[in-house]
mmCIF file of the N, C-alpha and C atoms, coordinates in Angstrom:
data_MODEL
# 
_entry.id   MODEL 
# 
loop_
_atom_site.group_PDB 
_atom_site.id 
_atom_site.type_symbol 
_atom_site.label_atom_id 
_atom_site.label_alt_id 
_atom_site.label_comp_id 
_atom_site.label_asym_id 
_atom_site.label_entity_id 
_atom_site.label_seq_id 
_atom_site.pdbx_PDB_ins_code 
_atom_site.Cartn_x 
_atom_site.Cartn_y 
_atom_site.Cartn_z 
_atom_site.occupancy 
_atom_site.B_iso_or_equiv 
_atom_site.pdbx_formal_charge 
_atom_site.auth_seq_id 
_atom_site.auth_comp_id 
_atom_site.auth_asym_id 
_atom_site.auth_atom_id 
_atom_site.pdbx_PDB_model_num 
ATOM 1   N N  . UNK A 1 1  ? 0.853   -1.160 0.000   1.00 0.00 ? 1  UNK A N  1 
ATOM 2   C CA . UNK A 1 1  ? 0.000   0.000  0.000   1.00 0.00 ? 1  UNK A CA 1 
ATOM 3   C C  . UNK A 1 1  ? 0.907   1.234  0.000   1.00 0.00 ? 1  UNK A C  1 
ATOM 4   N N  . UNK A 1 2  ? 0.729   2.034  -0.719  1.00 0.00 ? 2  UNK A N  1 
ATOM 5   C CA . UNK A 1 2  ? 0.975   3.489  -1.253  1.00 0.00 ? 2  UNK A CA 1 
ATOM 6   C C  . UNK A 1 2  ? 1.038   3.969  0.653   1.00 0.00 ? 2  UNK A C  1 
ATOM 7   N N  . UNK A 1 3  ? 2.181   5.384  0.362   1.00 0.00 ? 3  UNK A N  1 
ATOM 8   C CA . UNK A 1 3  ? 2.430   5.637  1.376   1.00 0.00 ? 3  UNK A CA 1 
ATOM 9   C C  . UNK A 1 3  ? 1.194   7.166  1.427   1.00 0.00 ? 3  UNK A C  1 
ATOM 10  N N  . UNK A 1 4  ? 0.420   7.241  2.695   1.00 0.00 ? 4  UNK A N  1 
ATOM 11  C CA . UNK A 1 4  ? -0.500  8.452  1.986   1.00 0.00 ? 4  UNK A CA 1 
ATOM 12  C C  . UNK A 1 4  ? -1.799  7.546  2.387   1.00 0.00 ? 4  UNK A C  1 
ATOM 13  N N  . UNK A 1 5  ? -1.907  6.677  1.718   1.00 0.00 ? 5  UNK A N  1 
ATOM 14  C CA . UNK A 1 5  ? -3.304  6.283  1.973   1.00 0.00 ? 5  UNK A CA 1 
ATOM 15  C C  . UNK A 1 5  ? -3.733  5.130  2.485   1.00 0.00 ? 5  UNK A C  1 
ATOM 16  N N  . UNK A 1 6  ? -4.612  5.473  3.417   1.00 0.00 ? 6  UNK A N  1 
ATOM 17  C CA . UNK A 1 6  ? -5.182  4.580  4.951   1.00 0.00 ? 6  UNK A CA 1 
ATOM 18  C C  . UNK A 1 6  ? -6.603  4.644  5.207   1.00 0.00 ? 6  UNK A C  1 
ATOM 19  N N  . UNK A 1 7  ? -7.067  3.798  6.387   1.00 0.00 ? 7  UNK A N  1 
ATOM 20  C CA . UNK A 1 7  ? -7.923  4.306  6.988   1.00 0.00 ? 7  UNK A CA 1 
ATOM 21  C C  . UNK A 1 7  ? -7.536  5.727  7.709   1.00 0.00 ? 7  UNK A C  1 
ATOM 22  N N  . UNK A 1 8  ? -8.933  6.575  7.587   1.00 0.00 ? 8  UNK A N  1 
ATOM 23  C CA . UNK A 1 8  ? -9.000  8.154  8.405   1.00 0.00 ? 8  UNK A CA 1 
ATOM 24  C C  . UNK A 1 8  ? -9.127  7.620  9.898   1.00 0.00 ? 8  UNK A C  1 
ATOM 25  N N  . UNK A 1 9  ? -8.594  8.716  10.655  1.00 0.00 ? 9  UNK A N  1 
ATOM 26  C CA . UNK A 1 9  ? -8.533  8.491  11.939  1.00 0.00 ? 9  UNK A CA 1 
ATOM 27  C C  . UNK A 1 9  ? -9.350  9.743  12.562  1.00 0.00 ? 9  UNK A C  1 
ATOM 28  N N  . UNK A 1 10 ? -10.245 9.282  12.886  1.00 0.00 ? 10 UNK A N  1 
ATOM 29  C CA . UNK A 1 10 ? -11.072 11.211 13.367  1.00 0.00 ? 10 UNK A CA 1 
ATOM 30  C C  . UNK A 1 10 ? -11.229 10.901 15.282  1.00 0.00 ? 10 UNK A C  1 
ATOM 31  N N  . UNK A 1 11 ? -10.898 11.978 15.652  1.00 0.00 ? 11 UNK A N  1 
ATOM 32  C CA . UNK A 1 11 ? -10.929 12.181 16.785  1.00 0.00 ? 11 UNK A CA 1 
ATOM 33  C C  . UNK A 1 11 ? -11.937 13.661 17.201  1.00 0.00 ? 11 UNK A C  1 
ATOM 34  N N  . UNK A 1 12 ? -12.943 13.156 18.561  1.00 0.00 ? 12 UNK A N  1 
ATOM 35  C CA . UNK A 1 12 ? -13.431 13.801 18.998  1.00 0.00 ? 12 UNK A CA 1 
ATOM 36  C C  . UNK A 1 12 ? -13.697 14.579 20.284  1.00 0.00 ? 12 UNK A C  1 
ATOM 37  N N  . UNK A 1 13 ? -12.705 15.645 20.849  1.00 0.00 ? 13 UNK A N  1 
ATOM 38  C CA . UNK A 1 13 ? -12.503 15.886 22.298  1.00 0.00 ? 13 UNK A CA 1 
ATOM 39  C C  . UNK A 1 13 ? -13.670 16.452 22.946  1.00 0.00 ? 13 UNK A C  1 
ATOM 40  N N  . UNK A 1 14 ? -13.854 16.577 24.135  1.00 0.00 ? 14 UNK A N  1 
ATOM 41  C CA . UNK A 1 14 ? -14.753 17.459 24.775  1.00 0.00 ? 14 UNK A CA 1 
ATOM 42  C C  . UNK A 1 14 ? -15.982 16.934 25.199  1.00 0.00 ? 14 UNK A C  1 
ATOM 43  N N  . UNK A 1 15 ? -16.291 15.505 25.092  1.00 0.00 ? 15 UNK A N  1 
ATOM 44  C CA . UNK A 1 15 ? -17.482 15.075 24.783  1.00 0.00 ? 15 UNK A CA 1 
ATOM 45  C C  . UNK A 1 15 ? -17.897 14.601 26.079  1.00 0.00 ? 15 UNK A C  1 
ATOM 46  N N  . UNK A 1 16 ? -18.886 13.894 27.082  1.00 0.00 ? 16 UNK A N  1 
ATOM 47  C CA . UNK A 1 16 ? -19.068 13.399 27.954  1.00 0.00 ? 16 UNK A CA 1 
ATOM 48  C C  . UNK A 1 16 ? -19.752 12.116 27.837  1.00 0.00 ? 16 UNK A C  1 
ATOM 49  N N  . UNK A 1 17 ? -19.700 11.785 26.959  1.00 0.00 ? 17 UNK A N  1 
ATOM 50  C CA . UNK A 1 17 ? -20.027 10.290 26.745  1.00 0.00 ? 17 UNK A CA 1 
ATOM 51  C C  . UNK A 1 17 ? -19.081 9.162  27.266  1.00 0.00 ? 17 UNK A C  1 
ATOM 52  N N  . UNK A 1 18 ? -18.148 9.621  28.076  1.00 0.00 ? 18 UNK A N  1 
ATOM 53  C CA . UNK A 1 18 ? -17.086 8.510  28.608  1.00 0.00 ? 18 UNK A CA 1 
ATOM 54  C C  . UNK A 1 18 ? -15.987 8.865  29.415  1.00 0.00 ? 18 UNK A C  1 
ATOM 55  N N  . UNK A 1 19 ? -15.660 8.697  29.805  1.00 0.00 ? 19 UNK A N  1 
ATOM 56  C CA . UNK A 1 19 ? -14.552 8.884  31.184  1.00 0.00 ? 19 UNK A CA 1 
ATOM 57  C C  . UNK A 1 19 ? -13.653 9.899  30.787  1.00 0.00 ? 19 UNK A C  1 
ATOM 58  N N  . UNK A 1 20 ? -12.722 9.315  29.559  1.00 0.00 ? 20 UNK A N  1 
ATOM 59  C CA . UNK A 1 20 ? -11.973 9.972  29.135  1.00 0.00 ? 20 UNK A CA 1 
ATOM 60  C C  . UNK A 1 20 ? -11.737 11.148 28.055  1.00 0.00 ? 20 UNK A C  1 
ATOM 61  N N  . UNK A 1 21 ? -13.637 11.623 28.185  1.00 0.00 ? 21 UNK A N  1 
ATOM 62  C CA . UNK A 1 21 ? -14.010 12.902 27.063  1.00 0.00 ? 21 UNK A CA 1 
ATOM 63  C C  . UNK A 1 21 ? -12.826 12.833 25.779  1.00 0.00 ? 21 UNK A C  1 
ATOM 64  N N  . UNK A 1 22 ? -13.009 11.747 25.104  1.00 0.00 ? 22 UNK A N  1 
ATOM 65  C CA . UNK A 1 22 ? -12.636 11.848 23.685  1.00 0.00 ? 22 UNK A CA 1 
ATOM 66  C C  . UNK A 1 22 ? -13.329 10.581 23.185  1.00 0.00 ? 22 UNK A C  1 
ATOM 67  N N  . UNK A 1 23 ? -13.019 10.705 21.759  1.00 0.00 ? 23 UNK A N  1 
ATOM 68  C CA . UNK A 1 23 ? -14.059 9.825  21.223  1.00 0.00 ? 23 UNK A CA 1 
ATOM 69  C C  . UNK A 1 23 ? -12.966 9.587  19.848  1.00 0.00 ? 23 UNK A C  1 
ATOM 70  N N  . UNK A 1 24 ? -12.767 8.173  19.715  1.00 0.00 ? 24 UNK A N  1 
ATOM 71  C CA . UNK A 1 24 ? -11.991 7.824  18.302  1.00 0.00 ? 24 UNK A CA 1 
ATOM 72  C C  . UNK A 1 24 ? -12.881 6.741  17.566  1.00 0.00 ? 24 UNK A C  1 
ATOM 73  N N  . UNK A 1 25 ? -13.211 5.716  18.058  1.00 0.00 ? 25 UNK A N  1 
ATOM 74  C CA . UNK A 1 25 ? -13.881 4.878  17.554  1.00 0.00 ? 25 UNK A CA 1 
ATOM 75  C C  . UNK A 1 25 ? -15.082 4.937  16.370  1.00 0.00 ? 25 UNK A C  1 
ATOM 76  N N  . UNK A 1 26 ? -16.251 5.669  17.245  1.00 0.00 ? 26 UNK A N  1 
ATOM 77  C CA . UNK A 1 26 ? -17.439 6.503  16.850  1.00 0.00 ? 26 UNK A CA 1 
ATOM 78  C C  . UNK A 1 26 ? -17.072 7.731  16.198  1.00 0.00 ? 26 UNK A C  1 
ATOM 79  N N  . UNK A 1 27 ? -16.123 7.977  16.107  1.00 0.00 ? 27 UNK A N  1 
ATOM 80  C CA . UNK A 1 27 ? -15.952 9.714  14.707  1.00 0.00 ? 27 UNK A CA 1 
ATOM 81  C C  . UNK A 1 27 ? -15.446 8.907  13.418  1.00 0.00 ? 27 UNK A C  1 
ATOM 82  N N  . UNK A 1 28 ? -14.668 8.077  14.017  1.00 0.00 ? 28 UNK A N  1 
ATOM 83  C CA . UNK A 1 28 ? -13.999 7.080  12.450  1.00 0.00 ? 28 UNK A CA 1 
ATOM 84  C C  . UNK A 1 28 ? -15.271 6.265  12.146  1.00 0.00 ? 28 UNK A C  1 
ATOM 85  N N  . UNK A 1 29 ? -16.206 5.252  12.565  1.00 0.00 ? 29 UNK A N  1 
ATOM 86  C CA . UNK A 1 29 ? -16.709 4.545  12.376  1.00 0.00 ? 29 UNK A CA 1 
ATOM 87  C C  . UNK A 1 29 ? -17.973 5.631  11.541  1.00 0.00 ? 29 UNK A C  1 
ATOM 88  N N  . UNK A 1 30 ? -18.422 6.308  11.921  1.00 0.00 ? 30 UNK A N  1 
ATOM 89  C CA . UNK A 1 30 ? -19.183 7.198  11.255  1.00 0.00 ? 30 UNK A CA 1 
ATOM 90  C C  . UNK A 1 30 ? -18.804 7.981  10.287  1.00 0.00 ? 30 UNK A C  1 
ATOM 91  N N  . UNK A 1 31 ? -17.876 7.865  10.412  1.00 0.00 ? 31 UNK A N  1 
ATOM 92  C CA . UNK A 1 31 ? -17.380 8.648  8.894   1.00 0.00 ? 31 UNK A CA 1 
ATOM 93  C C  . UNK A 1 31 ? -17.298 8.079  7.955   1.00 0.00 ? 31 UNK A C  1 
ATOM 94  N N  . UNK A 1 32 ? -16.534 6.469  7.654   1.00 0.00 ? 32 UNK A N  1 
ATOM 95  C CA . UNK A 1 32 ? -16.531 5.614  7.229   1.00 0.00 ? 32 UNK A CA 1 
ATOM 96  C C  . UNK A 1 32 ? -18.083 5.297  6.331   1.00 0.00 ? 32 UNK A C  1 
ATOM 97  N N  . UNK A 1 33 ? -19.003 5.352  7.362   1.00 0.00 ? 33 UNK A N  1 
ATOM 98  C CA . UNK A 1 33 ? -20.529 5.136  7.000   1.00 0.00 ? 33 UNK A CA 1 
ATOM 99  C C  . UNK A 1 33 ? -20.877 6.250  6.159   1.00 0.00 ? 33 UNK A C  1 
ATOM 100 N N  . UNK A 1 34 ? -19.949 7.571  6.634   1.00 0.00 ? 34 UNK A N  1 
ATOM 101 C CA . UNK A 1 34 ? -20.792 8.603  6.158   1.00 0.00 ? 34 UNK A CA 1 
ATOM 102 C C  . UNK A 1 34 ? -20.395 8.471  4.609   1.00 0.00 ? 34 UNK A C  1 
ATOM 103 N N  . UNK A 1 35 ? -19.040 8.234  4.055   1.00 0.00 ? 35 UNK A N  1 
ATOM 104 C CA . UNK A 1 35 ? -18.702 7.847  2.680   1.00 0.00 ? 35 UNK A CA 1 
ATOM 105 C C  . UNK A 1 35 ? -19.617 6.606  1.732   1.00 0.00 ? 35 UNK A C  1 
ATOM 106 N N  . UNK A 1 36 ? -19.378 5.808  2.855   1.00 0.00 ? 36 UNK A N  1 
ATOM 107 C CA . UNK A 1 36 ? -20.421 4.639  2.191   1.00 0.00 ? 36 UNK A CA 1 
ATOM 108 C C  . UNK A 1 36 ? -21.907 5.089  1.703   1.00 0.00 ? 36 UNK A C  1 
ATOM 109 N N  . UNK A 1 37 ? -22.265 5.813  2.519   1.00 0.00 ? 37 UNK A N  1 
ATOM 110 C CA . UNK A 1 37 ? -23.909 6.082  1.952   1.00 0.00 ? 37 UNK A CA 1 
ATOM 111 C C  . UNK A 1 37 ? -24.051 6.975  1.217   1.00 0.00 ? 37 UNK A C  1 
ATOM 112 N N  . UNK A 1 38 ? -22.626 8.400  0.928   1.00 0.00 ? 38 UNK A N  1 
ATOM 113 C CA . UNK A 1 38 ? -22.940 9.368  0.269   1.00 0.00 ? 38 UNK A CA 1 
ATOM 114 C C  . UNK A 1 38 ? -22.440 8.742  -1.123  1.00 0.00 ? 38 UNK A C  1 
ATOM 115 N N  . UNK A 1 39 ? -21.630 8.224  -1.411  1.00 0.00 ? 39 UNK A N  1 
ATOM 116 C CA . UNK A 1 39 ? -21.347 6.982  -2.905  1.00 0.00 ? 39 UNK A CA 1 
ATOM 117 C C  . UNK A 1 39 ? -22.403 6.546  -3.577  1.00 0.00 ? 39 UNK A C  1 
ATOM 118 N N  . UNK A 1 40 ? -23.361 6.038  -2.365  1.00 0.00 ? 40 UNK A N  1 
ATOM 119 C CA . UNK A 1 40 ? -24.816 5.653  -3.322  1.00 0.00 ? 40 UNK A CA 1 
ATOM 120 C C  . UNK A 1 40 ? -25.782 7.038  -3.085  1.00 0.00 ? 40 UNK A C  1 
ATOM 121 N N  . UNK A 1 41 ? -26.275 7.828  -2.509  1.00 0.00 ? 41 UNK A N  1 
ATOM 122 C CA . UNK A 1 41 ? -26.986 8.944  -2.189  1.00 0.00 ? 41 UNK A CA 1 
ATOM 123 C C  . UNK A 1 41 ? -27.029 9.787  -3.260  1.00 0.00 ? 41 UNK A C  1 
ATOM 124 N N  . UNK A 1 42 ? -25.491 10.180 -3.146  1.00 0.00 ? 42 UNK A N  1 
ATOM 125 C CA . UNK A 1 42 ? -25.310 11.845 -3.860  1.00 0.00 ? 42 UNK A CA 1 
ATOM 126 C C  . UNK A 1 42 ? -25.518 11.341 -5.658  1.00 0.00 ? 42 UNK A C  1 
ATOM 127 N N  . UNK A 1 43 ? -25.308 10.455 -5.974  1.00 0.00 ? 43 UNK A N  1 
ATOM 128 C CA . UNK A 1 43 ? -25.725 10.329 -7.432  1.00 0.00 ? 43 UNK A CA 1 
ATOM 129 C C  . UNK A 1 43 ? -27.311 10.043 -7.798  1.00 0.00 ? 43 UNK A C  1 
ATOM 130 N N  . UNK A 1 44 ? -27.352 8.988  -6.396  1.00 0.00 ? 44 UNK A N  1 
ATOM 131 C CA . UNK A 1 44 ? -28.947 8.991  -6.870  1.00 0.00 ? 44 UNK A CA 1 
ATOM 132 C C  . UNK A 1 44 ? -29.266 10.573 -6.648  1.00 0.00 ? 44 UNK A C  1 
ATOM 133 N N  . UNK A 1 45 ? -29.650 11.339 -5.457  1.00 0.00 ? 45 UNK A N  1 
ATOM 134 C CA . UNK A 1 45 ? -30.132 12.314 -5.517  1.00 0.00 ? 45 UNK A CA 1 
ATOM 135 C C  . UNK A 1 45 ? -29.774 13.096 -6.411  1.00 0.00 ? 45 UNK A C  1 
ATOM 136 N N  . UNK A 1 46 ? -28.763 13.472 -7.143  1.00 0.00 ? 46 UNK A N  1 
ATOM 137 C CA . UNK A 1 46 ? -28.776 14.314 -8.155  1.00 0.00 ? 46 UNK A CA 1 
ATOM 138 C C  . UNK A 1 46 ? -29.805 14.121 -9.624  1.00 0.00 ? 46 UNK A C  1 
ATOM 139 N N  . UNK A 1 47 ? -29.709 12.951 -9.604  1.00 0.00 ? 47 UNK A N  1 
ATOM 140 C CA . UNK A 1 47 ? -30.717 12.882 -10.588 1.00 0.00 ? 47 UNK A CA 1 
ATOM 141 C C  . UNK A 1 47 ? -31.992 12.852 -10.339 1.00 0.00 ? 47 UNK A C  1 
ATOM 142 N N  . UNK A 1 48 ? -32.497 12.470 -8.909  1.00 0.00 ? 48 UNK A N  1 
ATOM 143 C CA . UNK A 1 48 ? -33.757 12.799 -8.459  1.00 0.00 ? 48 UNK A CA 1 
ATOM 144 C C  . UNK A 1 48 ? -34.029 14.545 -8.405  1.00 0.00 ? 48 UNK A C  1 
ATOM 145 N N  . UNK A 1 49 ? -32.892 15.219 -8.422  1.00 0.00 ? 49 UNK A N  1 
ATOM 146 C CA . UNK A 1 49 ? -33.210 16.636 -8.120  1.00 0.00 ? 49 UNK A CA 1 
ATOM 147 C C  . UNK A 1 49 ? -33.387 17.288 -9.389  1.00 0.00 ? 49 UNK A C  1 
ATOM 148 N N  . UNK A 1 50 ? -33.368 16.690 -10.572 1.00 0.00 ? 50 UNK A N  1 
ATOM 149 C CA . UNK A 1 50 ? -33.428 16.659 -11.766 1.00 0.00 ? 50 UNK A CA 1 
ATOM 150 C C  . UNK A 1 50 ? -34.722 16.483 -11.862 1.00 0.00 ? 50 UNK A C  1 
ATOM 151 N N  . UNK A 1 51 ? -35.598 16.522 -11.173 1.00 0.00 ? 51 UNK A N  1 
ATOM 152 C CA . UNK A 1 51 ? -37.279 16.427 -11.347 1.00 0.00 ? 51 UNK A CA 1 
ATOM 153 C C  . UNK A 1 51 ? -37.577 16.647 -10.015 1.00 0.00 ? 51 UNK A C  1 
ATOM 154 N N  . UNK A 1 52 ? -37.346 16.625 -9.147  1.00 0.00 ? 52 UNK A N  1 
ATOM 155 C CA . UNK A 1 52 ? -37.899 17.349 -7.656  1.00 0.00 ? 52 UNK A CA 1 
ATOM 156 C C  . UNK A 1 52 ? -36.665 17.895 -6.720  1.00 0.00 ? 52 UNK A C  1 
ATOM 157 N N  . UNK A 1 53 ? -36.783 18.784 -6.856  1.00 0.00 ? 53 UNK A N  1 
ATOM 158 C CA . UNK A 1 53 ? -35.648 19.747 -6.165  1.00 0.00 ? 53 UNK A CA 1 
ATOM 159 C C  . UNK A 1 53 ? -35.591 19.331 -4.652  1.00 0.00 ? 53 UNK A C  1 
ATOM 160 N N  . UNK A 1 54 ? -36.870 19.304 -3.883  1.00 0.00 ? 54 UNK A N  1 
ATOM 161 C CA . UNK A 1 54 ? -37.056 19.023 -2.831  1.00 0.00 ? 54 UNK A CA 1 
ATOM 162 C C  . UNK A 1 54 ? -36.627 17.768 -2.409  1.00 0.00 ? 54 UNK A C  1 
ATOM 163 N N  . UNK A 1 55 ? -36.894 16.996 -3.053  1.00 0.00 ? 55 UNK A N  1 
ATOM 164 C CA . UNK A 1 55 ? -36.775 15.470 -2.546  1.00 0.00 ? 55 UNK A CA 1 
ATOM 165 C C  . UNK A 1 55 ? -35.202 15.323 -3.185  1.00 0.00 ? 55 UNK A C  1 
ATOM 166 N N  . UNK A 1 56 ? -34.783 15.900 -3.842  1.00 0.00 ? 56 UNK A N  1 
ATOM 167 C CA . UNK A 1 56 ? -33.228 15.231 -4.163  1.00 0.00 ? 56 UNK A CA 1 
ATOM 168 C C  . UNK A 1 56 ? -32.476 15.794 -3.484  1.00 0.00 ? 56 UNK A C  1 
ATOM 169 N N  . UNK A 1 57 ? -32.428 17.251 -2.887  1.00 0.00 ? 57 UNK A N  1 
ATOM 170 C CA . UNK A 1 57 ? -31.607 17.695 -1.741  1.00 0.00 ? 57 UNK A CA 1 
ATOM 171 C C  . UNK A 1 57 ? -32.138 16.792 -0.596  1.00 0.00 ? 57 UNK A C  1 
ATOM 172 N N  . UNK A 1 58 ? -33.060 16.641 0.192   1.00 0.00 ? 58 UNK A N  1 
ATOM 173 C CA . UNK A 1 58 ? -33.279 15.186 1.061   1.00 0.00 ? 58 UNK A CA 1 
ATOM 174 C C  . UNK A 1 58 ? -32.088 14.319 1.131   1.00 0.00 ? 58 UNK A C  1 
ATOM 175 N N  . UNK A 1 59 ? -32.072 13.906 -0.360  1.00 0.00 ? 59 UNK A N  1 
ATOM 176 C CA . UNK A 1 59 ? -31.899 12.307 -0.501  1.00 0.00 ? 59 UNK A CA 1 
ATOM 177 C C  . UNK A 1 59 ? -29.835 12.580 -0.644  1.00 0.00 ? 59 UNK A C  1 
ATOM 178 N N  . UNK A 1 60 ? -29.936 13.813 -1.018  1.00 0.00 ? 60 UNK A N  1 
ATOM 179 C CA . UNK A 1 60 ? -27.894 14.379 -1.006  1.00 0.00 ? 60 UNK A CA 1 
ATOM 180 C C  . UNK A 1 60 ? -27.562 14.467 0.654   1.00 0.00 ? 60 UNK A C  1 
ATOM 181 N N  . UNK A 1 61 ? -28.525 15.266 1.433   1.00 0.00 ? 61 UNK A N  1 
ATOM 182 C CA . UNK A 1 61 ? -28.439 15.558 2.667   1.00 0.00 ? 61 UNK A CA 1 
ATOM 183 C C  . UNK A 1 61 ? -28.490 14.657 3.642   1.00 0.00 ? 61 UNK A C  1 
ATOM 184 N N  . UNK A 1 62 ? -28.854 13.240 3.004   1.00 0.00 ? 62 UNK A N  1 
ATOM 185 C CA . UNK A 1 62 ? -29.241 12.208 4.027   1.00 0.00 ? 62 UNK A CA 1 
ATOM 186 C C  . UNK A 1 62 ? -28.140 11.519 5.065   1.00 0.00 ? 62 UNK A C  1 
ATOM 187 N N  . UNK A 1 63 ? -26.649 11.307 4.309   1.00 0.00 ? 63 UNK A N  1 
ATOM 188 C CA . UNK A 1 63 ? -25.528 11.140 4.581   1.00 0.00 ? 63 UNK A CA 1 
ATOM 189 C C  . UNK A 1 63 ? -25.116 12.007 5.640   1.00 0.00 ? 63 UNK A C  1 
ATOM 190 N N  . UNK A 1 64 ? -25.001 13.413 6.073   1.00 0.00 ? 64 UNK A N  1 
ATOM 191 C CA . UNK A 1 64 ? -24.694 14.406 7.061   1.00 0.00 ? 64 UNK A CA 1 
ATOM 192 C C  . UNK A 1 64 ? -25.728 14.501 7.639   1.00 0.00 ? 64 UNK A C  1 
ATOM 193 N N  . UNK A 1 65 ? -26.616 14.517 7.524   1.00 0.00 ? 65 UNK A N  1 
ATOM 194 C CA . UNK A 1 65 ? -27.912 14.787 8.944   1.00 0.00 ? 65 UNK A CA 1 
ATOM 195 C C  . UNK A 1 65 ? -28.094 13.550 9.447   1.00 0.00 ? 65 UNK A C  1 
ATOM 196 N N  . UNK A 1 66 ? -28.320 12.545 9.371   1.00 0.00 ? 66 UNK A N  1 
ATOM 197 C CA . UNK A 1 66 ? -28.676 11.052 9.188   1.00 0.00 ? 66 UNK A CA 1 
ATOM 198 C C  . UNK A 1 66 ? -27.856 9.938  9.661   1.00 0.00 ? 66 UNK A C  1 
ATOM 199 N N  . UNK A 1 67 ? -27.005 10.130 8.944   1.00 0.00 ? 67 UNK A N  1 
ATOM 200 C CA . UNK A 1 67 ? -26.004 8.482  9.022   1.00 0.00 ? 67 UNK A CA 1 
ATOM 201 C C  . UNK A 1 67 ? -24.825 8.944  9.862   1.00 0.00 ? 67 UNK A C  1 
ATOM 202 N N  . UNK A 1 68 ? -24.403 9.842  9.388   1.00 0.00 ? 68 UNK A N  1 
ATOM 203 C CA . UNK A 1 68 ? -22.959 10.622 10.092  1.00 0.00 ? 68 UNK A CA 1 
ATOM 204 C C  . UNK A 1 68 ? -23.211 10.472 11.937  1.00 0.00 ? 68 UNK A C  1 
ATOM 205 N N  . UNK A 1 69 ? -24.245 11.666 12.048  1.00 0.00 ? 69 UNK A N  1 
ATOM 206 C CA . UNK A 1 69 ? -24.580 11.347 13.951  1.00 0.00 ? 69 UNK A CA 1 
ATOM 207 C C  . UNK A 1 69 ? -25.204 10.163 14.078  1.00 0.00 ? 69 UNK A C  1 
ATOM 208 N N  . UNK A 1 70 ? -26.146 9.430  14.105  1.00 0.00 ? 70 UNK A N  1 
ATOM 209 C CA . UNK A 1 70 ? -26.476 8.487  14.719  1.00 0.00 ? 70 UNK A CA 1 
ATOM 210 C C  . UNK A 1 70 ? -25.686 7.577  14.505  1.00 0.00 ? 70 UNK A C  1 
ATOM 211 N N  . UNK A 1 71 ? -24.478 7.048  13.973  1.00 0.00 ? 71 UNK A N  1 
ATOM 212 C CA . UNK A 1 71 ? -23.481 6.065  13.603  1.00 0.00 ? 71 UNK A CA 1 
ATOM 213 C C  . UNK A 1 71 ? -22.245 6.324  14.538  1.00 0.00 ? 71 UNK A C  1 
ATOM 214 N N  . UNK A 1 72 ? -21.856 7.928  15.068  1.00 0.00 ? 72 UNK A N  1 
ATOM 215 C CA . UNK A 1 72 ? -21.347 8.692  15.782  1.00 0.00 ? 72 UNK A CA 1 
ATOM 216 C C  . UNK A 1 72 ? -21.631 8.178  17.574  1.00 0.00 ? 72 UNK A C  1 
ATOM 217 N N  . UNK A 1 73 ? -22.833 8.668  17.384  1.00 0.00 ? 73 UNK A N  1 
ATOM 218 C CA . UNK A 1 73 ? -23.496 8.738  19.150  1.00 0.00 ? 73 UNK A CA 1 
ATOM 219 C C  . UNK A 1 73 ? -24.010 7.411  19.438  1.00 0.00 ? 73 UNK A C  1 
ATOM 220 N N  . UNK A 1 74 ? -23.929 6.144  18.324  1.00 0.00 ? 74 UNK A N  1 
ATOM 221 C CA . UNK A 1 74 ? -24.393 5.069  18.827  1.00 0.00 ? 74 UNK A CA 1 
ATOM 222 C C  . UNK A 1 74 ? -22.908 4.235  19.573  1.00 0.00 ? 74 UNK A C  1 
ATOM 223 N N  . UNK A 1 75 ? -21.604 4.992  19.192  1.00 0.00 ? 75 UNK A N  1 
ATOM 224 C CA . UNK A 1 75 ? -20.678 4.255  19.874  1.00 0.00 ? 75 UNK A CA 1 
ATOM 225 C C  . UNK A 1 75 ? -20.048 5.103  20.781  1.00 0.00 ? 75 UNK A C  1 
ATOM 226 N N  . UNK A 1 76 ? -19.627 5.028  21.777  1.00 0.00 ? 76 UNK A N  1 
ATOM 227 C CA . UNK A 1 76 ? -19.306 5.932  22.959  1.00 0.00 ? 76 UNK A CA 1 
ATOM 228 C C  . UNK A 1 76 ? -17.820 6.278  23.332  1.00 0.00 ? 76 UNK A C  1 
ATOM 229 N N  . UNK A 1 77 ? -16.983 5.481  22.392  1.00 0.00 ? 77 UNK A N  1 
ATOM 230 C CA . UNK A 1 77 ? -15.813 5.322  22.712  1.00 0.00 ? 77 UNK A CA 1 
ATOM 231 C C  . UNK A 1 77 ? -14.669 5.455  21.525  1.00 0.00 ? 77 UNK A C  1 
# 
């Protein structure tokens, strides 16, 4: 493997979800998700926004409002 490219490592300080107010697990693991769903999302929705404006920003936005936090706050650590 190429030097450069890995898994992302996201870190989250300040938080009180755990002893040690940081969070690595749940910022990577959600981010991870958040790529996975915007890969299939953002193309479908673009072409859905291609006939309903409304519903294809939804369906682009679903990845950051949606999958990102609850994939986030479901792991604590």
């Amino acid at each position: 493997m190429p030097f450069g490219v890995g898994i992302p490592i996201c870190v989250q300080c300040g938080t009180t979800g755990n002893p040690c107010r940081c969070k690595v697990v749940g910022p990577t693991v959600g981010f991870l998700a958040f790529v996975a769903a915007a890969v299939v999302e953002w193309p479908v929705g673009a072409v859905v926004y291609c006939f309903r404006h409304t519903k294809g920003r939804k369906i682009m936005a679903h990845p950051a409002d949606v999958v990102l936090p609850s994939v986030t706050n479901a792991i604590p650590i």
